[in-house]
MARTI-637203 format. One line per 2 residues: number of its first residue (from 1); their letters; for each residue x, z, y of C-alpha. Coordinates in pm, whole numbers. Layout:
// MARTI-637203
NUM	A	X Z Y ~ ...;
END
This chain:
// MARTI-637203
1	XX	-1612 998 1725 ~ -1642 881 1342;
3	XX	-1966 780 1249 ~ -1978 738 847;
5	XX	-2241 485 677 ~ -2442 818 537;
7	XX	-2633 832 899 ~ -2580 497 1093;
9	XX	-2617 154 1021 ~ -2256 130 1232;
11	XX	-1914 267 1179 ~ -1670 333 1480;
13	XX	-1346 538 1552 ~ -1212 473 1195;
15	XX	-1193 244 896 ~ -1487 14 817;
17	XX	-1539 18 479 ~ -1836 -82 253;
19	XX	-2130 -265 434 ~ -1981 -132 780;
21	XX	-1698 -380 717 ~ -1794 -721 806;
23	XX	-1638 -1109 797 ~ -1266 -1148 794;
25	XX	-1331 -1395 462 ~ -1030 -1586 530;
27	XX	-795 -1298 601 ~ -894 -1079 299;
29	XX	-842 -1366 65 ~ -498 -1429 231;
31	XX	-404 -1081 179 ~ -554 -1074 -163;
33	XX	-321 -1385 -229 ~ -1 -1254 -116;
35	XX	-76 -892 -337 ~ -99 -1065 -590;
37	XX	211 -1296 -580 ~ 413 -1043 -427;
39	XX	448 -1182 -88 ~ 535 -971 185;
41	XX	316 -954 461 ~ 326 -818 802;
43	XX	-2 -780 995 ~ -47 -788 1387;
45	XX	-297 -724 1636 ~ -438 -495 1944;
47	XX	-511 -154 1827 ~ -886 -88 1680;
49	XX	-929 -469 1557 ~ -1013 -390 1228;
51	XX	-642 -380 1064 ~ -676 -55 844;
53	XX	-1049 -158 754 ~ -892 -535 641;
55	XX	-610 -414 436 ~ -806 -139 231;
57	XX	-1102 -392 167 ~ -834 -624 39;
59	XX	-652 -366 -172 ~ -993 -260 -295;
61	XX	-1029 -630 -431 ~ -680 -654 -559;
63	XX	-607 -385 -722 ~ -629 -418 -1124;
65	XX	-461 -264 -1456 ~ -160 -486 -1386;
67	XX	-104 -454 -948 ~ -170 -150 -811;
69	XX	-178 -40 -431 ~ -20 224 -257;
71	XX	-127 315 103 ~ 43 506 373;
73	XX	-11 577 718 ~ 325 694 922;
75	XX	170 794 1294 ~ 296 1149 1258;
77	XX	675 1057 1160 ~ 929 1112 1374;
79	XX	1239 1090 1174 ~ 1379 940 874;
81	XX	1355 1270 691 ~ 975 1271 711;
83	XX	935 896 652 ~ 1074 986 306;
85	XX	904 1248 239 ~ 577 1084 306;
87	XX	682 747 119 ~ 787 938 -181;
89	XX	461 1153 -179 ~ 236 822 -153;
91	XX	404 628 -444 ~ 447 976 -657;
93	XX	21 1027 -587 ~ -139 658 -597;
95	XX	84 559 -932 ~ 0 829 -1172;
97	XX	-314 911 -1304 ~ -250 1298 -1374;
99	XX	-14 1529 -1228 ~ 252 1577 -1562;
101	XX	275 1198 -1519 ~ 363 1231 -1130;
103	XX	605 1504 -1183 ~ 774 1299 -1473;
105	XX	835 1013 -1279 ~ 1021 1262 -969;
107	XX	1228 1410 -1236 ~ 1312 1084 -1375;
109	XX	1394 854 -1070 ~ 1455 1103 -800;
111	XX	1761 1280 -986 ~ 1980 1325 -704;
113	XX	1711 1484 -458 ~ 1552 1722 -604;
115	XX	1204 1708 -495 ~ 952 2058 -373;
117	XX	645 2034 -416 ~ 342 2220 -219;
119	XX	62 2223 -436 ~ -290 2314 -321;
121	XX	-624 2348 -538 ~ -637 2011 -653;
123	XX	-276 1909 -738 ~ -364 1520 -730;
125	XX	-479 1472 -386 ~ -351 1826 -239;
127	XX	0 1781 -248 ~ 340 1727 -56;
129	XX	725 1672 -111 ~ 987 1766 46;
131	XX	1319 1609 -78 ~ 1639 1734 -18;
133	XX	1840 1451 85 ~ 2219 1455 135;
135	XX	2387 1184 411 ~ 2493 968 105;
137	XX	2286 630 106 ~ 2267 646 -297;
139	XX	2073 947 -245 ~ 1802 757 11;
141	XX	1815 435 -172 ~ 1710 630 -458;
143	XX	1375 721 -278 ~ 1331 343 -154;
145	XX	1391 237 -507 ~ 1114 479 -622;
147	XX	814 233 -630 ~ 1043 -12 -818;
149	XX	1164 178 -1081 ~ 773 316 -1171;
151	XX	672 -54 -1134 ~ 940 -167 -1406;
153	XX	889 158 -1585 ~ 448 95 -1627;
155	XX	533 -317 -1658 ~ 319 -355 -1299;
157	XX	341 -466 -975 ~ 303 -257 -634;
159	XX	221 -286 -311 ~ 310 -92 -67;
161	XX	97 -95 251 ~ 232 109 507;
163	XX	24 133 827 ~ 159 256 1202;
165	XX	506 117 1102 ~ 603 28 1439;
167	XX	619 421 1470 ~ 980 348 1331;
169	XX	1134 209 1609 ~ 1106 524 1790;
171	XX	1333 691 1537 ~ 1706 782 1582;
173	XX	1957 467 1531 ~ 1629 288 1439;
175	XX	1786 -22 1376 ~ 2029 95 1117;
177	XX	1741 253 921 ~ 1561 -92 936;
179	XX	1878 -246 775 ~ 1879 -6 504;
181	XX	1450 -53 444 ~ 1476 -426 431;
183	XX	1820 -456 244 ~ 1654 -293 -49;
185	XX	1321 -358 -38 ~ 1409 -720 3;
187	XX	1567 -711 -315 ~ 1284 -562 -512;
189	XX	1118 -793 -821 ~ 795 -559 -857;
191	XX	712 -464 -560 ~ 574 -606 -206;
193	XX	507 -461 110 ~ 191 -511 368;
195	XX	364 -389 708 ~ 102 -271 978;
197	XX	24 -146 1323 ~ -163 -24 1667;
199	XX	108 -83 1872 ~ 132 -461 1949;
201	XX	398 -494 2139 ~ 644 -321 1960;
203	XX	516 -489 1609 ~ 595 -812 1753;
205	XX	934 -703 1871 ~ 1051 -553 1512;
207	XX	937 -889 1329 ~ 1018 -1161 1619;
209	XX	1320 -1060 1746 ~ 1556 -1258 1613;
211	XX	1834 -925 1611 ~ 1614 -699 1410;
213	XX	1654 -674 1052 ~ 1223 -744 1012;
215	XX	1294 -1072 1156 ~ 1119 -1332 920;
217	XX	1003 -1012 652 ~ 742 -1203 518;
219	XX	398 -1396 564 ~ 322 -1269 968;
221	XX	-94 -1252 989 ~ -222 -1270 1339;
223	XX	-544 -1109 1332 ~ -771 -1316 1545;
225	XX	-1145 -1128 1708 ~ -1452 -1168 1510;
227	XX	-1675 -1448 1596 ~ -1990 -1404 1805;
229	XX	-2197 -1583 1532 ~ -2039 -1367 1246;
231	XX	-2105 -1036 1493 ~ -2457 -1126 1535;
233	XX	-2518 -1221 1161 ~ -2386 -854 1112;
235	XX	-2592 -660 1382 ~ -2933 -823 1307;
237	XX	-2872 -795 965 ~ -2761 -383 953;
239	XX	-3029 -329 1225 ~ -3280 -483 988;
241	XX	-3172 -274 704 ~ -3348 75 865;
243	XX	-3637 -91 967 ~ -3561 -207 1319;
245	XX	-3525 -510 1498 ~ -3328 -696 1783;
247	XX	-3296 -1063 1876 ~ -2969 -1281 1886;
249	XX	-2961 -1291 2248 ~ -2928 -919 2260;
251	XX	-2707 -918 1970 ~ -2478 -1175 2190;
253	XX	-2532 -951 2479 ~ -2339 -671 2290;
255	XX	-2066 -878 2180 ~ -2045 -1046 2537;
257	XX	-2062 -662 2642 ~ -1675 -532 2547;
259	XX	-1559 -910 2469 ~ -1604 -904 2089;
261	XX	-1394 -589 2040 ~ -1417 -460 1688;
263	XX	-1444 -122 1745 ~ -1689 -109 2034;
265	XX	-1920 -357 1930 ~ -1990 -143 1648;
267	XX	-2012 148 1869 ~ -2201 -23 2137;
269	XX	-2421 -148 1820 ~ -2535 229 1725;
271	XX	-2599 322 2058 ~ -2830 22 2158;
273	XX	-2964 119 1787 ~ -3005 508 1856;
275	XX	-3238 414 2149 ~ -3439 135 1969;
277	XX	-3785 270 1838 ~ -3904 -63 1612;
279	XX	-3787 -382 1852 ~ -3411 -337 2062;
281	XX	-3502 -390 2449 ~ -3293 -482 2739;
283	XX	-3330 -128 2814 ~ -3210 22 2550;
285	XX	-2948 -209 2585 ~ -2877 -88 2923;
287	XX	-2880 307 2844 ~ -2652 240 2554;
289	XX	-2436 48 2818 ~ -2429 346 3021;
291	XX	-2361 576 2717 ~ -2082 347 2579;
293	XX	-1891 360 2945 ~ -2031 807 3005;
295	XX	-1869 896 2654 ~ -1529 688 2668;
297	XX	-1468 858 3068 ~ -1240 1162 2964;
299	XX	-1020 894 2783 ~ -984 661 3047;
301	XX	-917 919 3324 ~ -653 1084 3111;
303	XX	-513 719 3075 ~ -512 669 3380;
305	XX	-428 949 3576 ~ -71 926 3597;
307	XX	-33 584 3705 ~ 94 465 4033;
309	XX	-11 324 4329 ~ 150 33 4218;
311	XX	31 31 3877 ~ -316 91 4020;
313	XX	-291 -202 4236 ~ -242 -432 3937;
315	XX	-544 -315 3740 ~ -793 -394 4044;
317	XX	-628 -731 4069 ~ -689 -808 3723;
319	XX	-1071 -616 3761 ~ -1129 -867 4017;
321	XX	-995 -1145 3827 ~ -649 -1224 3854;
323	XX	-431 -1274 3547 ~ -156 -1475 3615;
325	XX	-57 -1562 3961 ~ 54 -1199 4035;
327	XX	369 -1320 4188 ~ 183 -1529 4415;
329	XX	224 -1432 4803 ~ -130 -1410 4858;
331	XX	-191 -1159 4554 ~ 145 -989 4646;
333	XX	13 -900 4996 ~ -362 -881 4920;
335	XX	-323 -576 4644 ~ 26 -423 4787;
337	XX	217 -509 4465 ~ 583 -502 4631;
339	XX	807 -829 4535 ~ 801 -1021 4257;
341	XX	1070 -813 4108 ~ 810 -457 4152;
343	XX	550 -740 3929 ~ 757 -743 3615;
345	XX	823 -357 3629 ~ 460 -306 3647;
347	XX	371 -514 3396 ~ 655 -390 3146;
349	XX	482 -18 3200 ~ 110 -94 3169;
351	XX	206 -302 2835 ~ 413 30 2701;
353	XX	127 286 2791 ~ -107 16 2611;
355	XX	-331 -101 2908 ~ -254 -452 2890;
357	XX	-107 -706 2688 ~ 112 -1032 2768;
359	XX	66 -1390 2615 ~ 348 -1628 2836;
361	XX	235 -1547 3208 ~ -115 -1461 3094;
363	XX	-200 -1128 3162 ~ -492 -970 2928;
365	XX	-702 -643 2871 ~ -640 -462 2575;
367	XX	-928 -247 2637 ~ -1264 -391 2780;
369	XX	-1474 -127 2845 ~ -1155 23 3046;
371	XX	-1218 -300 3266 ~ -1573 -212 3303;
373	XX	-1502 173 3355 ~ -1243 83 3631;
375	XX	-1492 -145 3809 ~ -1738 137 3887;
377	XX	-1437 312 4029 ~ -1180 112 4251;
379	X	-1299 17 4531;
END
């Protein structure tokens, strides 16, 4: 559910922007830094920490007569082919100011290719391309060269923030498209790249691993949570803005709540808010407890109902506390977890369907109110 700033104080299940966007000081002037030099940067958290919100405050900030900033969000490609396509129809749209201009520029640097365009009412936002690419790489270099050649062409710089990229690891001979994205963007004078994503776990493996051509891209940001003190600065203060009130000690409640998540404490946030009259209460904190756990239930049984015994087993050792000594013969036996061996498998699985996260042997929740969902339920 997307609430927008037009009828809450809060905004949850998409981009904070605005007043709904809150701290992250240090990380938007980083980001601002490296637009603006032309660093490349590669962002990395949990899912629903904030990393959209982030980069589009930042680009907001940046962008000027002289850098401009061109967004892109990959979750629905599954191939190369539409990669391009959606790459060349981002740069085309966010570096011209009218439509002759946009079609200029794909007559002028994609030669080779041919582009079709699907045109709707409004030709500047209501748009698509479909290139027709041949297997020669001249012919896709062209396309990755695009934002460079407009950048040299306007005497600018560009940035090119491209969000869900780990989505590109699930392509066909991934790896060999990675070499060709990095060998030329890495060569590119004008032009930068802000690299981001939901999916942990794979992010870290495309820019860690030391056999990936991401290894070492550029300037790696690891989004830490918001503080409690910056959280209840934020809630007292938004809460205040529509005429109601509610202490820092409930404030801290909510953050305590769902363990400073971004996402749900602003969620959690309305919902304590929709059932506040003039002054919050523990009550209202309570029902909007109840709410925040009631409305998130169809998600959490769908994630959950194809797990196995075994995979069950580890999330009611971890709901009642465990998160390392799995292995342990004691934890082994007490939750039927198999060998030591059965451990590793289990944990491998409930980090690729996005349960759980890994730090060393540490074993963490990616989603907290999943914990608290799960506790009502296993026995």
């Amino acid at each position: 559910m997307k609430k927008s700033a037009d009828n809450t104080p809060f905004s949850f299940g998409g981009a904070a922007l605005g007043e709904n966007f809150t701290d992250r000081e240090s990380e938007t002037a980083r980001l601002i830094t490296n637009f603006r030099h032309g660093v490349n940067t590669v962002l990395i958290s949990p899912r629903r920490w904030g990393k959209t919100s982030l980069v589009k405050k930042a680009s907001r900030l940046a962008t000027s007569d002289r850098l401009k900033i061109v967004f892109l969000d990959i979750f629905s490609c599954r191939s190369e082919k539409e990669f391009y396509d959606t790459f060349a129809a981002a740069v085309l749209k966010q570096t011209s100011s009218k439509f002759e201009e946009l079609i200029d520029n794909a007559r002028t640097f994609l030669l080779r290719i041919s582009p079709k365009f699907t045109v709707g009412p409004d030709p500047m936002s209501d748009f698509s391309v479909s290139l027709e690419l041949s297997p020669e790489s001249e012919t896709v270099d062209e396309i990755l060269q695009l934002p460079q050649k407009i950048a040299e062409k306007k005497g600018i710089r560009i940035v090119v923030c491209i969000d869900e990229f780990q989505q590109i690891a699930e392509f066909k001979d991934s790896k060999t498209f990675q070499k060709r994205l990095r060998t030329v963007w890495q060569h590119q004078s004008a032009v930068s790249y802000c690299l981001f994503g939901s999916k942990k776990h794979l992010m870290n493996e495309l820019f860690e691993k030391r056999s990936l051509p991401f290894y070492k891209f550029g300037d790696a940001i690891y989004l830490p949570k918001i503080s409690t003190p910056d959280w209840v600065s934020y809630i007292r203060s938004r809460f205040e803005s529509t005429g109601k009130h509610i202490s820092a000690e409930l404030a801290e409640r909510i953050c305590a709540a769902v363990d400073n998540h971004s996402s749900y404490v602003q969620q959690l946030s309305w919902l304590v808010w929709i059932h506040t009259d003039k002054e919050a209460t523990e009550q209202s904190f309570a029902t909007a407890h109840r709410d925040l756990i009631d409305q998130n239930t169809p998600l959490f049984e769908k994630q959950t109902e194809s797990l196995s015994s075994y995979q069950m087993n580890f999330l009611r050792a971890m709901v009642n506390g465990v998160s390392g000594e799995f292995t342990s013969a004691e934890v082994l036996q007490k939750y039927r977890l198999g060998s030591s061996a059965n451990v590793s498998i289990i944990k491998r699985a409930l980090v690729k369907k996005e349960l759980i996260e890994t730090e060393g042997k540490r074993v963490y929740w990616l989603d907290p109110v999943l914990k608290l969902w799960l506790k009502q339920r296993l026995p």
